[in-house]
C-alpha positions as CSV (number, residue, x, y, z in Angstrom):
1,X,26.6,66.0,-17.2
2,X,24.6,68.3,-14.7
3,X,25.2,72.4,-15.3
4,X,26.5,73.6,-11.7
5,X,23.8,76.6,-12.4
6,X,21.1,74.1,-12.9
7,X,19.8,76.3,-16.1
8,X,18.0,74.4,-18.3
9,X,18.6,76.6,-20.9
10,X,22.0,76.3,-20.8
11,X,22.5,72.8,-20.8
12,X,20.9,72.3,-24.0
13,X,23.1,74.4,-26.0
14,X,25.2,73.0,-28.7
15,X,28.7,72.2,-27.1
16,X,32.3,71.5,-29.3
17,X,34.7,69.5,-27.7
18,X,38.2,70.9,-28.4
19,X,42.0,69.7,-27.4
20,X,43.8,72.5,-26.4
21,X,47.6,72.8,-26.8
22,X,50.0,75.3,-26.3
23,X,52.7,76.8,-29.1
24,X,54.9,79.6,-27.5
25,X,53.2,81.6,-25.5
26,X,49.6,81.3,-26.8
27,X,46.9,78.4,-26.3
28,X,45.2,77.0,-29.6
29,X,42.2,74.3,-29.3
30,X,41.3,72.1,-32.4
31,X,38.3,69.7,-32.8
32,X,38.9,66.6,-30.4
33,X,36.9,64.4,-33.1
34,X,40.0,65.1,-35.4
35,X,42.3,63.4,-33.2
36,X,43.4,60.3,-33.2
37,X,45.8,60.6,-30.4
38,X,48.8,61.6,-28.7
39,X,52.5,60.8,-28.5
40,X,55.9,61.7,-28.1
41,X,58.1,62.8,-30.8
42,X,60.0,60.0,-33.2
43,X,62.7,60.2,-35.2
44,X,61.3,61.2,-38.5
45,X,62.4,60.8,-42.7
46,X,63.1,63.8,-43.7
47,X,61.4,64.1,-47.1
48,X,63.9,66.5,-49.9
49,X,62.7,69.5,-50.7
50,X,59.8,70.2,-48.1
51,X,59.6,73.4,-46.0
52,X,60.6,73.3,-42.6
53,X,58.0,72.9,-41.0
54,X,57.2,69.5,-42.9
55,X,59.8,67.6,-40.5
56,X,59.4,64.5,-42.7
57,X,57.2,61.2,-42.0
58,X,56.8,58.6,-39.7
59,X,55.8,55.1,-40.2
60,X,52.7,54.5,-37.7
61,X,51.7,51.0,-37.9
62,X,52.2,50.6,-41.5
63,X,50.4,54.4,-42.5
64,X,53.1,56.6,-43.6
65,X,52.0,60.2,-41.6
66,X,53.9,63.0,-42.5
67,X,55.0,65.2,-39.4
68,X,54.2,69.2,-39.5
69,X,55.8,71.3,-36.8
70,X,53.2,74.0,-36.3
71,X,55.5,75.7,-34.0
72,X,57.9,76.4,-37.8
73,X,54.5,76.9,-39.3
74,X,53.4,79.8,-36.6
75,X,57.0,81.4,-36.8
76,X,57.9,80.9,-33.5
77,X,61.6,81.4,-32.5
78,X,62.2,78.2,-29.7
79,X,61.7,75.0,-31.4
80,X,63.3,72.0,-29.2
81,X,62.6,68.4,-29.7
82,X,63.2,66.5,-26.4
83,X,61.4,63.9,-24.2
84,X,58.3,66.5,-23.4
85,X,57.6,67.1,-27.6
86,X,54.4,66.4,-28.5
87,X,53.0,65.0,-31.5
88,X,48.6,65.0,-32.0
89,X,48.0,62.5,-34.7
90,X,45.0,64.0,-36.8
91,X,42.7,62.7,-38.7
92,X,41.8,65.2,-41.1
93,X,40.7,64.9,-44.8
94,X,40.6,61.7,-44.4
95,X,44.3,61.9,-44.0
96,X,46.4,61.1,-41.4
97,X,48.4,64.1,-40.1
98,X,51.0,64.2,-37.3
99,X,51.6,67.6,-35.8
100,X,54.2,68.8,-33.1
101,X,53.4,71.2,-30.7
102,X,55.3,72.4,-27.1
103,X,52.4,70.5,-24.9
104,X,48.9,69.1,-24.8
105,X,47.0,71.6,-21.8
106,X,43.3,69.7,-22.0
107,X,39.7,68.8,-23.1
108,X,37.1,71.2,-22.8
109,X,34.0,71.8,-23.9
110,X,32.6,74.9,-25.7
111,X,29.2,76.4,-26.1
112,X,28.9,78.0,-29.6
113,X,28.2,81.2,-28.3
114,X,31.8,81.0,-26.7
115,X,33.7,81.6,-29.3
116,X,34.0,84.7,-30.9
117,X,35.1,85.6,-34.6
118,X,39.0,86.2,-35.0
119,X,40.2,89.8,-35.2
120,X,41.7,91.3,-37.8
121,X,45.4,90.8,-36.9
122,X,46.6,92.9,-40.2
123,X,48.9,90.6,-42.4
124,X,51.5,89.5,-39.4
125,X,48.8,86.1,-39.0
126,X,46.4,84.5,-41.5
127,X,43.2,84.8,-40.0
128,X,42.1,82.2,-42.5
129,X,43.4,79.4,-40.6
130,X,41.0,80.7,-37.5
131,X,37.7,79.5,-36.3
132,X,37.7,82.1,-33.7
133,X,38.7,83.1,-30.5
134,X,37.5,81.5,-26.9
135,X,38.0,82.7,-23.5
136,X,37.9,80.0,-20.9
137,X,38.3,81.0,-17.5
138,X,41.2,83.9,-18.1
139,X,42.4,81.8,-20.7
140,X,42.3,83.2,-24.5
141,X,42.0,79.6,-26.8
142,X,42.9,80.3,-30.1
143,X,40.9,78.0,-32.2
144,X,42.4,76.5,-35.2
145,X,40.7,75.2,-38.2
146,X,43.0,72.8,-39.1
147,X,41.1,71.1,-42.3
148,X,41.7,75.0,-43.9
149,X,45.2,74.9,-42.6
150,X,45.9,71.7,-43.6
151,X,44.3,72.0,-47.4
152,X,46.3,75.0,-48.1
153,X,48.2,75.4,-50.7
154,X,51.9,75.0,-49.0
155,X,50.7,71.6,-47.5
156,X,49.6,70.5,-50.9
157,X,53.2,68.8,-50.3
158,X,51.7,66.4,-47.3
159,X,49.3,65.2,-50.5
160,X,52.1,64.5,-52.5
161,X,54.2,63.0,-50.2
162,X,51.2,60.8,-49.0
163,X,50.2,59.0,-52.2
């Protein structure tokens, strides 16, 4: 992979690869070595008693992976599940995780100086859930860190219903 501005410098910088994918309005970007891949939104079992935005599990190829809806978890108000709903499958804590978002944008690469700390939003969002903001050509990436996110303490329930 040749830099276009042939900078030596440049090319030897420590790069992330991230999938980005859109929730509302906003784009968020996770660590592409936590996915396992991509695919369209099943019927789920609905587990009793989980918060919304545990939809339930799914059986994928014999691993029970329960099914978060980030889009319930980030409080935002259209949530539709039709032909274009996406689930990421995620490895993470050496769990498998399925997690529904409104589309998967794509792949990019980021330097580590590209990405700046998360504001202070105030208590409307939990920054703790943030790696930190990126800005890729006009766009603002919002970049998860979905181990924190996913070892919280309201998804203690995805451990339980794992075991």
């Amino acid at each position: 992979m040749h830099d276009h501005n042939n900078d030596s410098k440049r090319s030897s910088e420590p790069t992330q690869e991230f999938l980005t994918f859109t929730l509302g309005l906003e784009e968020y970007a996770i660590d592409i070595l936590r996915v396992q891949e991509i695919r369209g939104y099943d019927q789920v079992t609905a587990i009793a008693n989980s918060p919304p935005f545990i939809k339930g599990v799914i059986n994928l190829r014999g691993a029970i992976v329960p099914i978060i809806d980030l889009r319930i978890k980030f409080n935002l108000s259209t949530v539709t599940y039709d032909q274009f709903t996406v689930v990421i499958i995620l490895n993470v804590l050496k769990r498998i995780i399925g997690v529904v978002v409104d589309s998967v944008s794509d792949v990019i690469a980021l330097a580590d100086e590209a990405i700046r700390p998360p504001p202070e939003f105030g208590s409307t969002f939990n920054t703790e859930y943030l790696k930190g903001l990126a800005t890729v050509e006009e766009r603002m990436l919002i970049l998860v860190d979905i181990e924190k996110l996913m070892s919280s303490g309201e998804m203690a329930l995805i451990n339980e219903a794992a075991d």
